[in-house]
N, C-alpha and C positions, 0 to 999 in steps of 0.2 A: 912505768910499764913499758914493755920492751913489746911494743905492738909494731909485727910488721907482717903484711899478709902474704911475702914470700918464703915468710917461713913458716907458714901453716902448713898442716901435715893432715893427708886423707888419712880416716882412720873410722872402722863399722862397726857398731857397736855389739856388744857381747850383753844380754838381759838376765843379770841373775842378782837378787834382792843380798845386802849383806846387810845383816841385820842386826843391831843390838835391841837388849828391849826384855823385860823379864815380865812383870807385871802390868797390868791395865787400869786404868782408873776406875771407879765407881760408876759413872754417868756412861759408859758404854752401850747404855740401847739405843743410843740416837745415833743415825746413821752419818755414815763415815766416807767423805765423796774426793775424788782425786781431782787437784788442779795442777793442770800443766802449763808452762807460758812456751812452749815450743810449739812447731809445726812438720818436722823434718823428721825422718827416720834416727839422725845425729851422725854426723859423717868427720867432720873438721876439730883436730884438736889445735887450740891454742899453745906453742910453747912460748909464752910470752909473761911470765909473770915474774916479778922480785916479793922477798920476804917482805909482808907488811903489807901487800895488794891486797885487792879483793875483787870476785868477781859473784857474781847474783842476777836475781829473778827480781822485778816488780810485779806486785799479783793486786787484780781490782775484783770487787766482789759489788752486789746490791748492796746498799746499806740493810736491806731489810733482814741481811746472812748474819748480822751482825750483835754479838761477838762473835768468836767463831775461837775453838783451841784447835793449833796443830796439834796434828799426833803424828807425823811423819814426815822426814824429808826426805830426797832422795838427791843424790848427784852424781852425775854421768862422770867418768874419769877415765883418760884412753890415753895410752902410747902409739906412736906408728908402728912398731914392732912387737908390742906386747911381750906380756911378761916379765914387766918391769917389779922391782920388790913392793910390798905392800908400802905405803906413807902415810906419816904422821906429818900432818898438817896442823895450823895455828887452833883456826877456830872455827866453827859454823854459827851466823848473825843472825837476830831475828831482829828485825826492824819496823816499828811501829809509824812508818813511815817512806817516802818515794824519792824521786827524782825534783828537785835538781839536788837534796843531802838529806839521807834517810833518819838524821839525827844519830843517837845513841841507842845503842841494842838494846833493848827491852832486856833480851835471854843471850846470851853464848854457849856452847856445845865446844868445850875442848877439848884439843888432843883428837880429833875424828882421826880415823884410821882409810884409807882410801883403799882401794884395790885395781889396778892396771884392768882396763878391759871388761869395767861391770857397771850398773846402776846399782852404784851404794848407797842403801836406805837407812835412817836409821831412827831408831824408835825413841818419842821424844815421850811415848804414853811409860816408860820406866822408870822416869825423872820426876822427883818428889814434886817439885815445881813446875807446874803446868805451865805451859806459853800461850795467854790469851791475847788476842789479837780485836781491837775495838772499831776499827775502820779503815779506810782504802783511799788509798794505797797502802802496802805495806810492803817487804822485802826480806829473801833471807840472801845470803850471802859465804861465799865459801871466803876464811884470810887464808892466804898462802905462810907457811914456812920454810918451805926450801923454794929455791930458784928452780926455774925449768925455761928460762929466757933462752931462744937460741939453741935450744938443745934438740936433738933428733932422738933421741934413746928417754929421755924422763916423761912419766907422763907430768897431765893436767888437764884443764875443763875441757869438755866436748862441747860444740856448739850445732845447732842442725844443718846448716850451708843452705836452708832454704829461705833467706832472705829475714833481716832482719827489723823485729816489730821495732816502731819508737814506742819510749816509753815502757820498754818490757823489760829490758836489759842492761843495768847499772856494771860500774868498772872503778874501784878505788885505786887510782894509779897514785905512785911518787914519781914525780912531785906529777901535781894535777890536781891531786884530789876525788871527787864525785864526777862521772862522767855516763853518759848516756852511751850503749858500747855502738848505738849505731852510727854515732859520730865519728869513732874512731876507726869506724872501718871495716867493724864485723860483719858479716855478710851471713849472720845466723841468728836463732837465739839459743841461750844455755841452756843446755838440756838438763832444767832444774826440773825437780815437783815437791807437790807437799801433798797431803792427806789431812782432813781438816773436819772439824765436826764445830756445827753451830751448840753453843750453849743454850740458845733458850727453845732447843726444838723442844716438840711435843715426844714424851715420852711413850711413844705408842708400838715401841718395837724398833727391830733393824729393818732398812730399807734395804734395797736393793745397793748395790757401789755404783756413784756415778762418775763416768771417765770424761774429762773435759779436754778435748785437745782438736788441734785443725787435723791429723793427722788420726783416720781410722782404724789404722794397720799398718803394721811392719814390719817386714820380716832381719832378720839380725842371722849375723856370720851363724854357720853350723860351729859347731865348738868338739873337740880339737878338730885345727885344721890346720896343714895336713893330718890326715889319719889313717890310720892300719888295721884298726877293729870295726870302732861304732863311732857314731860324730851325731849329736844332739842338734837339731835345728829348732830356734826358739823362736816366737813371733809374739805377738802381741794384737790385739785386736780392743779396739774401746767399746763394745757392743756385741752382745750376740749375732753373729753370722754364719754365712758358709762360707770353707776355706777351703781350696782345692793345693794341697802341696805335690812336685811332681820335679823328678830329677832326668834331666838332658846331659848328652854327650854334643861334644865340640864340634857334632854334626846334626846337631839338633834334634837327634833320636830321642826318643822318648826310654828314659831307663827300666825308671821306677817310680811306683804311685807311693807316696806318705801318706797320704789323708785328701778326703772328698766325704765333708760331711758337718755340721754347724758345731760352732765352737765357743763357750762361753766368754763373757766379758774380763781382760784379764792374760797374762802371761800362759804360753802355755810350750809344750818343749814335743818334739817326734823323732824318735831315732830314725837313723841309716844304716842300715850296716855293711854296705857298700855290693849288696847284690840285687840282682834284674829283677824284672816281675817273675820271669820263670824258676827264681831260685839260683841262677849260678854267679860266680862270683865276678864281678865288674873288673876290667881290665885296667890295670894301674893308668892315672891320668887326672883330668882336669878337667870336673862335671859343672851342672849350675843347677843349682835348685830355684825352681819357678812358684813361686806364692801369687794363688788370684782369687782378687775377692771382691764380689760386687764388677766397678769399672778399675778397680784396684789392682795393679799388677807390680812386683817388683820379685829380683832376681838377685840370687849370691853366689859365691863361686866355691868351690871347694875341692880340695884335691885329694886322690886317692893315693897312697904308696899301698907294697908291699911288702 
């Protein structure tokens, strides 16, 4: 593994679900709750990887969650530049087991299809073969098939730059082996998830989705950016709240209001279409949109042409 953290590359995540996935399983009334092992909106891509690596999540649950089937993963994937071609990667792991060697995959998912610039999800409830999972620790894991060692233009994994947990975040280097990624240096964790549903819940209906993460909210690059029409600002929130969205000029004017008003648990997207609150159109330039919620505040940048 070609770990070196001057050549880590700032890069903000884009949140749009890519999804494979046709049918559902039978036992779908039992509710369906997301686990995240990050903290961080996801800001740093690794290009550090050789064919045959691996990077991943360790996830701990009660024993008392347990079994539990995945029905979804998801994996953050980002270029410094974006727009890199879609990838075919080796394999996605499921591992019935942690640190310090998660054993042998229980499941593999090959051939995943990755996309520059997204949290690609992909649906595991399509697959004849369910993935149960019987206690904790356990692990899924992204294998590399192409290089992205050293490179500025390829993507690969996102990580959050917000400090990295031990114990949450595995690394299969050559040569090395198994490795914990806080040791080597990572100053994140992988912006993995899964969606998981306990087997032996009581069948009494769908619950509500519950969102597990240290991170409340966040807001993520407008998409496209630059833009000349319309440009999508997407955020995320783990909880019902209220989200105030509001776009500034490079004088701290106040342009334009998006939204001032609660917003469900869950992705959610508001257009721009690059004009003032009065209706006229915004003068070519370099705005920042301001998301605040709760003691929550964070800010993206985005530029207008015309």
């Amino acid at each position: 593994m070609a770990l070196s953290l001057r050549g880590w590359i700032s890069f903000s995540l884009l949140s749009t679900l890519f999804t494979l996935g046709l049918a559902a399983p039978s036992s779908a009334v039992c509710p369906e709750t997301n686990l995240f092992n990050f903290t961080g909106p996801g800001s740093v891509v690794c290009p550090c990887f050789i064919p045959g690596e691996q990077a991943g999540a360790q996830y701990t649950l009660t024993p008392d969650k347990f079994p539990i089937e995945i029905l979804r993963v998801g994996i953050t994937w980002g270029s410094q530049f974006g727009g890199a071609p879609t990838t075919l990667e080796q394999a996605i792991h499921f591992y019935e087991g942690g640190l310090p060697d998660p054993g042998t995959p229980i499941f593999s998912l090959a051939g995943p299809q990755l996309t520059d610039g997204f949290i690609n999800e992909f649906d595991l409830e399509a697959i004849a073969s369910t993935v149960v999972v019987n206690s904790a620790p356990f692990s899924v894991t992204l294998e590399f098939l192409n290089s992205n060692a050293g490179s500025f233009f390829d993507p690969s994994v996102v990580h959050d730059g917000d400090g990295c947990q031990p114990g949450k975040n595995l690394v299969f280097a050559i040569p090395g082996g198994w490795s914990n990624s806080c040791t080597l240096g990572v100053t994140g964790d992988w912006v993995f998830f899964i969606v998981y549903r306990e087997v032996n819940c009581a069948e009494t209906g769908v619950a509500e989705e519950k969102i597990l993460s240290s991170a409340p909210v966040a807001l993520l690059p407008p998409q496209p950016n630059p833009f000349r029409g319309d440009t999508r600002v997407e955020f995320f929130v783990q909880d019902q709240r209220h989200v105030t969205l509001a776009v500034f000029d490079l004088q701290g004017r106040r342009v334009a209001d998006l939204a001032d008003r609660a917003f469900s648990a869950g992705g959610h997207t508001v257009p721009w279409d690059g004009r003032r609150a009065d209706g006229s159109p915004s003068a070519t330039g370099v705005y920042f949109v301001v998301m605040q919620s709760e003691d929550y505040r964070q800010t993206q940048k985005v530029t207008l042409t015309r």
